[in-house]
Every structure is written in C-alpha cells, then in structure tokens.
C-alpha positions as CSV (number, residue, x, y, z in Angstrom):
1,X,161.0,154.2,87.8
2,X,161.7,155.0,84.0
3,X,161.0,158.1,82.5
4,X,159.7,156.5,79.8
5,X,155.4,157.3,80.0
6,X,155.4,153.8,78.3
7,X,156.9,152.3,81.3
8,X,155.4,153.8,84.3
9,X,154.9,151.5,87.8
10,X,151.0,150.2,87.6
11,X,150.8,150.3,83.5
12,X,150.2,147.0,82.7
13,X,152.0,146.4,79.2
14,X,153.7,143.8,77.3
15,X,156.2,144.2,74.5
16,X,156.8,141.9,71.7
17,X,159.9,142.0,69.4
18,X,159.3,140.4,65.6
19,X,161.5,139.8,62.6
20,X,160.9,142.6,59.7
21,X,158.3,142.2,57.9
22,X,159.4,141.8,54.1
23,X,160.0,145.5,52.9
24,X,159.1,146.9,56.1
25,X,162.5,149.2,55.8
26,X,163.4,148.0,59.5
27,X,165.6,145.4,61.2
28,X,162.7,144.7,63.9
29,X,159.6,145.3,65.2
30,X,158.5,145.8,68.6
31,X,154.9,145.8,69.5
32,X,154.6,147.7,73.2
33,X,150.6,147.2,74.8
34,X,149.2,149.5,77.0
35,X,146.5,149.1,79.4
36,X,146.0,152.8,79.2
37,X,146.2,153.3,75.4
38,X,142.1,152.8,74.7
39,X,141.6,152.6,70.5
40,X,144.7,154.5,69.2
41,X,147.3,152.7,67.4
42,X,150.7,155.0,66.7
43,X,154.5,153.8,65.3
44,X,158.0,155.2,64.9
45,X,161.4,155.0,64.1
46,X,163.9,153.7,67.0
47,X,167.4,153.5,65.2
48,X,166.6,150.3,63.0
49,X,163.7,149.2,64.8
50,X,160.2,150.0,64.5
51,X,158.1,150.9,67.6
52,X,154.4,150.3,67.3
53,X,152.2,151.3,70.1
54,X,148.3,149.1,70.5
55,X,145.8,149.0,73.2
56,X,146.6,145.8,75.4
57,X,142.8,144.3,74.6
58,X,144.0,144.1,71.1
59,X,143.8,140.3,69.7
60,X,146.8,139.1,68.0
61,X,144.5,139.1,64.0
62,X,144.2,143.4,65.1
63,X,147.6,143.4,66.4
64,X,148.9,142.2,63.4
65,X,147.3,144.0,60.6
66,X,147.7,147.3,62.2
67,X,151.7,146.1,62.4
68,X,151.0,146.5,58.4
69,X,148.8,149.4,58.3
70,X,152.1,151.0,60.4
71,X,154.4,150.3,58.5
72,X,152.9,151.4,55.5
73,X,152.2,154.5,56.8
74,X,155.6,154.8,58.0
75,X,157.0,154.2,54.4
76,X,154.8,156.4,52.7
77,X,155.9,159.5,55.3
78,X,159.5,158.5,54.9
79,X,159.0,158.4,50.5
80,X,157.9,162.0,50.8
81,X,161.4,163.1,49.6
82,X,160.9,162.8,46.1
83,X,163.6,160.8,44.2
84,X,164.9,162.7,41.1
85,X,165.0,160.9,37.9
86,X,168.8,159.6,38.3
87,X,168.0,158.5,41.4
88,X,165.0,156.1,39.8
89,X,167.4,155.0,37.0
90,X,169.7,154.3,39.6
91,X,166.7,152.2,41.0
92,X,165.8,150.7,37.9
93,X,169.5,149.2,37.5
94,X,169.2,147.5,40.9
95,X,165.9,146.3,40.6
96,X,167.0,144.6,37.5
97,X,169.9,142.8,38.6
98,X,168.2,141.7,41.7
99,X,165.2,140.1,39.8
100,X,165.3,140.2,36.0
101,X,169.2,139.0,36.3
102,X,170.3,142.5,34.9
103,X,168.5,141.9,31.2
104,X,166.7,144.9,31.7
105,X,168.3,148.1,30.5
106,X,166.7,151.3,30.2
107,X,168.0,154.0,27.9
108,X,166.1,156.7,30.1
109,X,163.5,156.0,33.0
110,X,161.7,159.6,34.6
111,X,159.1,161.2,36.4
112,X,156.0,162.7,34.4
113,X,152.9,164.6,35.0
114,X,150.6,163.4,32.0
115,X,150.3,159.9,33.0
116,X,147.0,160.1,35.3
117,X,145.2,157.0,34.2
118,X,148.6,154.7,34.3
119,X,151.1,153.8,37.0
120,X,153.7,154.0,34.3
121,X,154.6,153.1,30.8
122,X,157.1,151.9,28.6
123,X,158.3,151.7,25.0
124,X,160.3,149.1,24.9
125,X,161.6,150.7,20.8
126,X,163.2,153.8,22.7
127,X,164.0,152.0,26.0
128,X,162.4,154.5,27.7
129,X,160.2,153.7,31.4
130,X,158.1,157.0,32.3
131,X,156.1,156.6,36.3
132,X,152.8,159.0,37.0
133,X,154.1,161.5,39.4
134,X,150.8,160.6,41.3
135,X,153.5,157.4,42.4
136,X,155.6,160.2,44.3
137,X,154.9,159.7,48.4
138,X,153.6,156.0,48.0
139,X,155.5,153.0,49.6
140,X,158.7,152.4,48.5
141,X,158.1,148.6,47.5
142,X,154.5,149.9,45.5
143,X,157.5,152.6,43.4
144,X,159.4,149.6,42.9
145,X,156.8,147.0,41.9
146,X,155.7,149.8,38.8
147,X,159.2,150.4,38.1
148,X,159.9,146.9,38.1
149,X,156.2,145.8,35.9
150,X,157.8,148.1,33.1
151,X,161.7,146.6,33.2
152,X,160.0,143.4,32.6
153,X,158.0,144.9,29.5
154,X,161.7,145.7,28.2
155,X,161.6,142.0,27.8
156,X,158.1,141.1,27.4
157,X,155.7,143.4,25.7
158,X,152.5,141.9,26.5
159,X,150.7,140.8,29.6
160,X,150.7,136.8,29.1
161,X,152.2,134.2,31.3
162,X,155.7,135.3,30.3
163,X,155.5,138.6,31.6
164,X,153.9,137.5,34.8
165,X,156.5,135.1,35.6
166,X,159.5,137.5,35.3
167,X,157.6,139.2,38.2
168,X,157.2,136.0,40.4
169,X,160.7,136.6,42.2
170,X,159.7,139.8,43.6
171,X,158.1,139.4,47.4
172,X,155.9,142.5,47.2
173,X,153.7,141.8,44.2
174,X,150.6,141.0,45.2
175,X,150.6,143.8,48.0
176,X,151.4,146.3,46.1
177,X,148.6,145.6,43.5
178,X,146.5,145.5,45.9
179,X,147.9,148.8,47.3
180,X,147.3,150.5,43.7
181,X,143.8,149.0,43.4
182,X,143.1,150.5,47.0
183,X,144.2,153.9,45.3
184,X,142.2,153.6,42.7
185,X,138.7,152.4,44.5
186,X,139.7,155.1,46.9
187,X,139.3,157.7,44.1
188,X,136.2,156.7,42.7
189,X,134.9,156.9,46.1
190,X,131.8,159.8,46.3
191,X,133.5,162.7,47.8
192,X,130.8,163.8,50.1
193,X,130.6,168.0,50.7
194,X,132.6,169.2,53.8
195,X,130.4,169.5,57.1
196,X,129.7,173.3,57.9
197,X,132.6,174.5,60.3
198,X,135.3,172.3,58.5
C-alpha cells in the first residue's frame, strides 16, 4: 500500500497526464480524481509537473477550466518575488526578439507607483516603458503581455491595425486582456462591510 493519502486501497481515483498548457510554466500536467475529495480543487509543483487534485464527479468542461484557474493561481504565487527593474529590461530584450524580431529597444523600462489607472506607458521620444506596480504578483504571461503592448508602441504609437498585428504572434493575448479586464471589473465591484466577528 503507498503512503501516498492520494493512493490508498478502496480510493477510487484516476489520473490523467496532459501536455502544458501554453504559459502554464510546467512541462505537464497531471489531473489525480478522488472519490473522497467532495468540492475542493487544490494544485502544486512536482519537479516540472504540475499536480492538480478534483473531485472524481467532476465533468471534463469543470475539470478543465479549474486546470486554468490552477495554474493561474499557481503563477501568480510563484510572481510574488518582485523582479527588479534590470530584471524587466532584461525581459523586455527577450520579449522583443522573440516577437517584435528584436526592433524594439528600450533606453530604460521600470517599475512605478503613480501609474494606478494604466497597466503601463510609454514614450516612445525617450524610449522609456514604465509598468504600474499594481502589475507586481500577477501572472507572468499578463507582466509580459503589458510589457510587450508598450515595446510595440516603440514602433507603433497608436492603437490601429498596425499595432494590433505586431501583437498577433504572442499566444497569451487575448487571456491576459481578459485577465486585466477581470482586475479591473473586480475593483469596481461594491465592497460590502465585513460581517461582525470577521
């Protein structure tokens, strides 16, 4: 018998293994059901694969987008350390060659505290790229689509067609606008007073 609580005699259970998921920061994915796991869902790090643990009755639609929900939460626990500002130029020369074919340049590209409307600017005169420190702890591939919105406005200034199809080659797009539009929804939100005894 294993010592493994996961893999006791009479637990009914079956385990799925699943290519990575695009940004998902892990080589694979293994999905272990439990017939005594009732409604919570939990994930971690195995070397380079990433556990996720479900209640058996799940259906494959759940299964799946809690995979994503996991993963994300995952990234955003592991993005805690907070990358210094040569560490994002650093990321901002990468990013560049990968998808803008390294015509992006930066002269500077840093943290700042005063940007708490924006994700991020740029002024493409100074060569200067400047992310909302609100960024810090998200995703990595959300830090990385901002970063990557303001290389391309290096190139393009405005918002037309042009600039939107410098951003086609990255995978992560559309997920991490809709990840930023969460954010913000989330924050207009009513915050409702704390229950007595909280």
């Amino acid at each position: 018998m294993s010592a493994d609580p996961l893999h006791r005699a009479g637990t009914p259970q079956r385990s799925t293994t699943s290519p990575p998921l695009s940004g998902s920061g892990a080589n694979a994915i293994e999905v272990r059901r439990s017939a005594r796991r009732r409604r919570t869902v939990s994930a971690y790090r195995e070397g380079d694969r990433t556990i996720v643990l479900i209640p058996a009755r799940m259906s494959e639609a759940e299964e799946q987008r809690w995979v994503r929900v996991m993963l994300d939460k995952l990234a955003a626990q592991e993005s805690k350390k907070v990358l210094g500002d040569a560490e994002l130029s650093t990321r901002a020369d990468r990013l560049s060659e990968q998808y803008l074919d390294g015509r992006a340049r930066p002269d500077s590209v840093r943290w700042v505290t005063n940007q708490n409307t924006r994700w991020g600017s740029c002024t493409p005169a100074e060569g200067s790229i400047r992310l909302s420190h609100r960024l810090q702890g998200m995703p990595d591939y959300v830090v990385d689509y901002v970063l990557l919105h303001e290389l391309a406005h290096l190139l393009v200034p405005g918002h037309g067609p042009r600039f939107w199809r410098l951003l086609e080659a990255y995978p992560h797009t559309e997920r991490a606008k809709g990840y930023l539009e969460g954010v913000v929804a989330a924050e207009r939100l009513p915050h409702l007073p704390a229950a007595r005894g909280e």
